[in-house]
BATI-351994 format. One line per 2 residues: number of its first residue (from 1); for each residue x, z, y of C-alpha. Coordinates in pm, 1 decimal. Layout:
BEGIN
NUM) X Z Y  ...
***
This chain:
BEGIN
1) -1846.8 -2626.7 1378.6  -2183.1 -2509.6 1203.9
3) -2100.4 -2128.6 1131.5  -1887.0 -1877.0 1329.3
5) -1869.3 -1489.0 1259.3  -1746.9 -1262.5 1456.5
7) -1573.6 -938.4 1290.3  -1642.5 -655.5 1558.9
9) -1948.5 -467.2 1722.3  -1741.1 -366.8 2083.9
11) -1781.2 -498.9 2416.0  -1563.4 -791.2 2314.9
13) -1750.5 -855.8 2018.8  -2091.0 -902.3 2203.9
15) -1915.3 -1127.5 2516.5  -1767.7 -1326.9 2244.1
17) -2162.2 -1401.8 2125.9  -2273.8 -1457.9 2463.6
19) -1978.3 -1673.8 2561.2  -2001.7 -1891.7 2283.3
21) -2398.1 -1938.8 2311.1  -2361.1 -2042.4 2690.5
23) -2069.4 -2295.3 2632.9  -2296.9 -2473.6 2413.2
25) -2261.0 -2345.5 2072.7  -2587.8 -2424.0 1864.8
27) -2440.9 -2362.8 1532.7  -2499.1 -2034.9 1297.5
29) -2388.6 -1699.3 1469.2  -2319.0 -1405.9 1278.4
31) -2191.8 -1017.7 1424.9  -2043.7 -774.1 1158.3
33) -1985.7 -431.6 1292.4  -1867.3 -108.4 1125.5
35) -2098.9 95.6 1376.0  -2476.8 113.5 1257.4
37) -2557.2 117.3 1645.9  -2598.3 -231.0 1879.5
39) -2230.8 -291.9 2103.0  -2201.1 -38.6 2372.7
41) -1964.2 95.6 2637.7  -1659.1 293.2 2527.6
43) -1546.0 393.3 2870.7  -1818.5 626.1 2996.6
45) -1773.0 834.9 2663.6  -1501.2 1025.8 2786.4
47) -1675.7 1057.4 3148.6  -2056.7 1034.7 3170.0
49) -2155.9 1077.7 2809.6  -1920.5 1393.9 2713.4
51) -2063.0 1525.8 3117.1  -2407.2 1525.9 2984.3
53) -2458.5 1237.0 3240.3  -2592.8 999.5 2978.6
55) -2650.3 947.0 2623.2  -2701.8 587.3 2599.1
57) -2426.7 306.0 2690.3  -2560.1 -30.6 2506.3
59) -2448.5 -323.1 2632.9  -2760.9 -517.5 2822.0
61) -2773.6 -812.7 2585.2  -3042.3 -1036.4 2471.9
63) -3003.5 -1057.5 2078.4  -3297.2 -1287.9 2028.3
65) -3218.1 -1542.4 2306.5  -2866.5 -1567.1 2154.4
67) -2980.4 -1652.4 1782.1  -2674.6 -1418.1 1596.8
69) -2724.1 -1235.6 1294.5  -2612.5 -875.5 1336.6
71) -2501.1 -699.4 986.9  -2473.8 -364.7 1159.2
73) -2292.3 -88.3 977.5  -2133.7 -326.0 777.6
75) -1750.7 -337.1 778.1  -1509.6 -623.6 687.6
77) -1255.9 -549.4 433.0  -1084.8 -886.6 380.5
79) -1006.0 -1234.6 493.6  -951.0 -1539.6 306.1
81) -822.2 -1870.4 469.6  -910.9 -2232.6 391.7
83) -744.3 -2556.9 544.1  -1011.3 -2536.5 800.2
85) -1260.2 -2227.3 773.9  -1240.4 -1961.2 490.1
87) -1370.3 -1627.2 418.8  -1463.8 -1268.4 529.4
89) -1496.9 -1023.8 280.2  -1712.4 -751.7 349.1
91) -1959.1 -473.4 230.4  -2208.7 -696.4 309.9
93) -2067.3 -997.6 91.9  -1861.6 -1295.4 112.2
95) -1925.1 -1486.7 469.9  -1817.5 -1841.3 523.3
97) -1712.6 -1945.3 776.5  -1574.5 -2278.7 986.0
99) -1511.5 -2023.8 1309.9  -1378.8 -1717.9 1337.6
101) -1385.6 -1434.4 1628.1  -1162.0 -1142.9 1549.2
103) -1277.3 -825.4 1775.6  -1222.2 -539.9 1550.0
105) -1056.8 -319.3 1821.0  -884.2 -21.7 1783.1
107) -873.1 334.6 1610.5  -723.8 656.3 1694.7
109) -468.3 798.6 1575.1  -461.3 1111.4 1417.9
111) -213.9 1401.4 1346.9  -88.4 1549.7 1031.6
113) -254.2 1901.3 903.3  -533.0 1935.0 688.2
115) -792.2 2126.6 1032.4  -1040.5 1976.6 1199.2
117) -971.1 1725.0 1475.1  -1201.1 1526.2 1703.3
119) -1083.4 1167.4 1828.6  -1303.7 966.7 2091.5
121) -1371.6 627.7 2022.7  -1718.4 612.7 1889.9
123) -2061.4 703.9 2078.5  -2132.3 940.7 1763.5
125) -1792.5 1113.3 1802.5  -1881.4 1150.7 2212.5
127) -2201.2 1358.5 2152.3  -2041.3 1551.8 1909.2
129) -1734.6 1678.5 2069.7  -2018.1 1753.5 2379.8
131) -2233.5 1923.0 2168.8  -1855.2 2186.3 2180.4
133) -1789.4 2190.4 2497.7  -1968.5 2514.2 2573.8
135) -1840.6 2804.5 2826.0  -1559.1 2974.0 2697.6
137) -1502.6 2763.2 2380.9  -1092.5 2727.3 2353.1
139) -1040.0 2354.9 2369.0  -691.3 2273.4 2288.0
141) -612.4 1870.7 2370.6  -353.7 1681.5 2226.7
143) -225.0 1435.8 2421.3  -190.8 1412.4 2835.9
145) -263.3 1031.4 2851.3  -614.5 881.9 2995.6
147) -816.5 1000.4 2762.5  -674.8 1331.9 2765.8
149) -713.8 1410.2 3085.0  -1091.4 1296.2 3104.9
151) -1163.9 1532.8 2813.4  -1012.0 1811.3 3014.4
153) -1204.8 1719.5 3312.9  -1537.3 1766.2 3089.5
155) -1400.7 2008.0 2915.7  -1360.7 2244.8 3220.2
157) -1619.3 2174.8 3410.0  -1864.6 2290.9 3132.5
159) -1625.7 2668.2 3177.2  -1420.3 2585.0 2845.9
161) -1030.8 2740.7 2812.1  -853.5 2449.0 2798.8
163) -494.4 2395.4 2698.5  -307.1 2053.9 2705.7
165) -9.6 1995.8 2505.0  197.3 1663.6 2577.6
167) 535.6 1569.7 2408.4  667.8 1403.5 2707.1
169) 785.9 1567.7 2978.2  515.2 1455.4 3215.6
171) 133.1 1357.4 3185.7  86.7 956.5 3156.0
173) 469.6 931.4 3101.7  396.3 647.3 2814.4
175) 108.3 460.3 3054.8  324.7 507.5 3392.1
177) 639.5 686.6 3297.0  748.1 1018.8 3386.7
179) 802.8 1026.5 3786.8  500.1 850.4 3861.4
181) 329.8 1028.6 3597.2  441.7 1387.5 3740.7
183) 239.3 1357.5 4040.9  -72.2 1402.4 3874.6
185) 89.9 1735.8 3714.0  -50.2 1958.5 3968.5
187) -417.0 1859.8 3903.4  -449.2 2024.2 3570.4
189) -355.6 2377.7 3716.0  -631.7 2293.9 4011.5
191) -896.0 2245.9 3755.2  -778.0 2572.0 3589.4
193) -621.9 2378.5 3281.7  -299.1 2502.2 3136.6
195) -37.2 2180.9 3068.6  213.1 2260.2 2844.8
197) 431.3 1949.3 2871.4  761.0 1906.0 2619.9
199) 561.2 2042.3 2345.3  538.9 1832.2 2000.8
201) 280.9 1938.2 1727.9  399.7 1978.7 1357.3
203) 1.0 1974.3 1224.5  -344.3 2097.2 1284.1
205) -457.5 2376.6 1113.9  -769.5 2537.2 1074.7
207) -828.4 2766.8 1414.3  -570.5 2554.4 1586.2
209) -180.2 2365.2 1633.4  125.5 2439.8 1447.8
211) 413.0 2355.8 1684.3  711.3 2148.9 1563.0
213) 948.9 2454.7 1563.9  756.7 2727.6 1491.3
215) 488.9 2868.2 1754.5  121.2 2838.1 1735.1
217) -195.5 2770.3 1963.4  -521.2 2884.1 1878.5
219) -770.3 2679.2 1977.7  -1183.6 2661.1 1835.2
221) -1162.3 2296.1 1919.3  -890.8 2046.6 1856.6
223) -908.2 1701.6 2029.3  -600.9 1454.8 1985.3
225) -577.8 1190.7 2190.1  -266.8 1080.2 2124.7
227) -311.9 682.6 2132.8  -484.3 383.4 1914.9
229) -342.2 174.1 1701.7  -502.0 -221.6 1645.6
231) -715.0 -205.3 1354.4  -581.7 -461.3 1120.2
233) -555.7 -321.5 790.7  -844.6 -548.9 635.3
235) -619.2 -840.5 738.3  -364.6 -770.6 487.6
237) -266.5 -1063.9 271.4  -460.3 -1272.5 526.9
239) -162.9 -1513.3 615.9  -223.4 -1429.8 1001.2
241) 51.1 -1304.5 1189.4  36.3 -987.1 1282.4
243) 318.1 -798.7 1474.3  138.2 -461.3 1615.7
245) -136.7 -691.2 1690.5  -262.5 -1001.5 1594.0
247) -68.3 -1277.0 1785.0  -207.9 -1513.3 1964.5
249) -89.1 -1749.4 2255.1  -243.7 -1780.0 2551.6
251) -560.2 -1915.4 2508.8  -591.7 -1633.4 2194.4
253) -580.8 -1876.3 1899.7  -390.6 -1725.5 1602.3
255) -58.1 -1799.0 1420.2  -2.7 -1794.0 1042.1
257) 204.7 -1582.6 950.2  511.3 -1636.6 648.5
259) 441.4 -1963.5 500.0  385.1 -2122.1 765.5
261) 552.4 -1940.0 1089.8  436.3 -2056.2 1448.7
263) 146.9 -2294.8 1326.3  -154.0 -2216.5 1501.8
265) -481.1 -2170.1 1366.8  -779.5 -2336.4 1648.7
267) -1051.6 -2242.5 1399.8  -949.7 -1810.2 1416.4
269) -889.5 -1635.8 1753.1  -847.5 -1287.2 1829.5
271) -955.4 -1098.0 2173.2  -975.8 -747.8 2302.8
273) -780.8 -412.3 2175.6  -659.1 -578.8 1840.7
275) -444.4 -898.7 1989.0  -124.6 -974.1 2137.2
277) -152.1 -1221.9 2330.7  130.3 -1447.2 2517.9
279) 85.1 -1391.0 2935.1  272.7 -1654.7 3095.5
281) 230.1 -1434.0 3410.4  484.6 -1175.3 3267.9
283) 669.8 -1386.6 3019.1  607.2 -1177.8 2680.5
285) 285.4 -1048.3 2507.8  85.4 -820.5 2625.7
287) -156.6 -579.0 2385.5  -433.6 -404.1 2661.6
289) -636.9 -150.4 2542.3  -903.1 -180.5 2842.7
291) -1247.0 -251.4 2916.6  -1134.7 -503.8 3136.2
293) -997.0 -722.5 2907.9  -1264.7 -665.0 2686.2
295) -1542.0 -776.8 2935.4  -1372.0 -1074.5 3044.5
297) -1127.7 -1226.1 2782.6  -1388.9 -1321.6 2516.4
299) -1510.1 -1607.2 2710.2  -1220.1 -1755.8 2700.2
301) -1125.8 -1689.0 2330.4  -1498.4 -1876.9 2295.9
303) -1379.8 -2165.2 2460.7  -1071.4 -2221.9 2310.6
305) -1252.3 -2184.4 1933.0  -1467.9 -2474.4 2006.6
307) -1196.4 -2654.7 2143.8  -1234.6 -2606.3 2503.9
309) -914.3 -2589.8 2713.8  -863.2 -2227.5 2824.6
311) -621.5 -1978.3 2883.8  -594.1 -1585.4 3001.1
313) -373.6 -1502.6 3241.7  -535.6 -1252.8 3434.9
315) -324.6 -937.6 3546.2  -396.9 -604.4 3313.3
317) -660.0 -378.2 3542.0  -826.0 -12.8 3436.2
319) -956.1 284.6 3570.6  -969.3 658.6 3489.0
321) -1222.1 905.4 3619.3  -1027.0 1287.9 3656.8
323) -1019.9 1635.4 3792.6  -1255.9 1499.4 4077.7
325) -986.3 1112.8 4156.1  -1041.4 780.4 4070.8
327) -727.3 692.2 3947.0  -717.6 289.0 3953.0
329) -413.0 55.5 3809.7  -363.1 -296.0 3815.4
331) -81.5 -543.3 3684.7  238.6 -424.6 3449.7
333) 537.9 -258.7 3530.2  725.3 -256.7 3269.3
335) 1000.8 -485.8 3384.3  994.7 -383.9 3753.1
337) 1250.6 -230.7 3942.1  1138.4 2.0 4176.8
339) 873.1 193.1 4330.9  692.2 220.8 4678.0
341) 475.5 497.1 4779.4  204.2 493.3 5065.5
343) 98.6 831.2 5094.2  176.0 1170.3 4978.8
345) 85.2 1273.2 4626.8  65.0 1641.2 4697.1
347) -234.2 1492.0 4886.5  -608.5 1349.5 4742.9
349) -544.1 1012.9 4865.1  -230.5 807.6 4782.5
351) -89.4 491.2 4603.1  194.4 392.4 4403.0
353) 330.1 30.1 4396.6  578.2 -122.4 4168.2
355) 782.3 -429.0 4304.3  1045.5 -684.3 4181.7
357) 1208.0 -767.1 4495.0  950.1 -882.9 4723.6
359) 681.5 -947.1 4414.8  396.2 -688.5 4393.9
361) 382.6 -633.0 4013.4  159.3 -333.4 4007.9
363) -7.0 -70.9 4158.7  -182.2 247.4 4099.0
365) -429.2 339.7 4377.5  -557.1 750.6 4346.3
367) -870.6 731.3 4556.7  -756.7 452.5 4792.7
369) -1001.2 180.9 4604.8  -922.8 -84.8 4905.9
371) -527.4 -49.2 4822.7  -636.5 -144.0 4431.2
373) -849.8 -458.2 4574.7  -632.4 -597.7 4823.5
375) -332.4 -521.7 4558.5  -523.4 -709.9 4303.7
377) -535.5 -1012.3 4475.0  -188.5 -1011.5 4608.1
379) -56.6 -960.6 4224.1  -314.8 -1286.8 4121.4
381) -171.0 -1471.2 4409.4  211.4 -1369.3 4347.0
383) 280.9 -1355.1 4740.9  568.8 -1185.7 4843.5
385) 539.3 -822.6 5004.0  669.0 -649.9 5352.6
387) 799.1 -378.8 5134.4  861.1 -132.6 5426.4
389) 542.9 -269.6 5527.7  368.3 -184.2 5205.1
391) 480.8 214.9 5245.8  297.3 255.7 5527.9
393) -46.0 378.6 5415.5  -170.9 298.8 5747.6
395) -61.6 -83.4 5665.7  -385.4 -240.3 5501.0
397) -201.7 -397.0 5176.6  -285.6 -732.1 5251.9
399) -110.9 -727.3 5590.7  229.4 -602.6 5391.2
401) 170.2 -920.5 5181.8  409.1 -1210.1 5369.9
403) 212.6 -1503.8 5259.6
***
């Protein structure tokens, strides 16, 4: 392999670089990204940078130790496959290519209406929407998920009138559905923020929503944070396989798509918001949106391009920074039966666990960051769980665990 590029200036872009440099890659090493500035942090845009806190989040890397090319503000608009290699089309040109990295990400999604809206997803985008956040200033959110609620936190700190409007009937019902979701309910009215949950937007306007049914909110801010989507659209006609993300097995090397379904292609892999990839762990693909994966998944997307026997399999972990909590999850529950809670959520300090029978599949820890430790490795480990022993907050979670 003499020339990889990787398509995507994130987090996962950059570890991609780095991974593939210290696994012995010697070869020509090329980085297109969209953004004109080097790979940073997203997370601390919704927390430290919109807070004031800090203005800078590049990622510590050493660009001239690891030899890559960076076409910076350049953006790839097509892909071209060969029997081994092919082609990225870009603004910047062709670029061959006998290795590819796919790390485009994700982008926000937007609503319908012809007024202003901000989305968060781009340092640039982060110092704007701060540079609105003044005292006063009627900042309407769309959207009570993660993001959402960090906005709101900045938003009201800095004296703003903020409004929340969620479709669900619960904030974080799509993340953690709506019982688990309606304990954090209460800490919007303690920061002074007014949630208006059931409430679906027909369009933004100029000076604020339109409300499916008739009804307006004025607002002189409009932030909608209402989810990502994988951003794949310069992979049309590609012959990958993409189904809401691109698909990859375990070890993230891609599948071609209709002529020539479930052959794998070594030479492309995907990693970090923009793939599916196959978790044996949970027995279906999973499509994380998370720093986590970002940080950590790229080296093994690295070693499995230059043929290197890897695979992911690590359990989904993020974190969320509002209304004064660390709000911590780990694993999935979307197959699990029921819930455990140690503590009382009308308190500051409580955790949620999801189990299948005696299996620990996930937690979510609200200021209790040794429950979200100790959980982690119990979920890693699969040991079975106490599960009376598990509600007792007093109960350090790895005593619950019966292994």
């Amino acid at each position: 392999m003499d020339r990889v590029i990787v398509v995507g200036g994130g987090l996962a872009g950059v570890r991609a670089v780095e991974s593939l440099r210290s696994r012995g890659y010697e070869g020509g090493l090329t980085l297109v990204s969209a953004e004109r500035h080097l790979p940073y942090d997203r997370p601390p845009l919704s927390k430290a940078v919109l807070a004031g806190e800090s203005d800078d989040t590049t990622v510590d890397a050493d660009w001239d130790a690891l030899r890559a090319d960076l076409l910076l503000g350049e953006r790839a608009t097509g892909l071209r496959l060969d029997e081994r290699g092919g082609v990225v089309a870009s603004t910047a040109g062709d670029l061959p290519f006998d290795g590819l990295v796919i790390a485009t990400g994700a982008v926000p999604i937007t609503l319908p209406g012809d007024g202003p809206q901000h989305v968060l997803r781009t340092i640039d985008q982060a110092r704007d929407l701060r540079s609105r956040l003044v005292e006063g200033a009627r900042i309407v959110i769309v959207g009570a998920g993660w993001i959402g609620a960090e906005v709101a936190t900045a938003a009201a700190k800095k004296g703003c009138a903020v409004t929340v409007v969620e479709a669900a009937d619960a904030p974080l019902a799509g993340a953690l559905g709506p019982e688990a979701g309606a304990h954090t309910a209460p800490w919007y009215t303690e920061a002074g923020v007014e949630l208006r949950t059931g409430v679906k937007v027909a369009e933004v306007r100029d000076g604020g929503l339109v409300l499916a049914g008739g009804g307006r909110i004025d607002a002189d801010e409009v932030v909608t944070g209402v989810g990502v989507r994988p951003d794949l659209s310069w992979l049309d006609g590609s012959g990958l396989l993409l189904e809401r993300g691109i698909v990859t097995d375990g070890s993230f090397r891609t599948y071609r798509g209709a002529e020539e379904p479930g052959a794998l292609r070594p030479d492309v892999v995907a990693v970090g918001d923009c793939a599916a990839w196959w978790s044996a762990r949970y027995g279906r693909r999973l499509l994380v949106e998370h720093w986590d994966v970002a940080l950590n998944a790229p080296d093994v997307a690295a070693a499995s391009l230059l043929g290197q026997d890897a695979v992911y399999d690590t359990a989904p972990y993020f974190w969320s920074e509002q209304f004064g909590r660390m709000v911590q999850y780990a694993g999935s529950h979307a197959a699990s039966e029921r819930t455990v809670l140690r503590g009382d959520p009308s308190g500051r300090k409580w955790t949620l666990a999801w189990l299948t029978g005696d299996r620990l599949d996930a937690v979510l820890a609200v200021d209790r960051p040794r429950d979200l430790v100790q959980a982690r490795r119990v979920i890693a480990a699969g040991t079975p769980v106490d599960p009376d022993a598990l509600a007792d907050p007093d109960v350090p979670v790895r005593q619950a665990a019966r292994g």
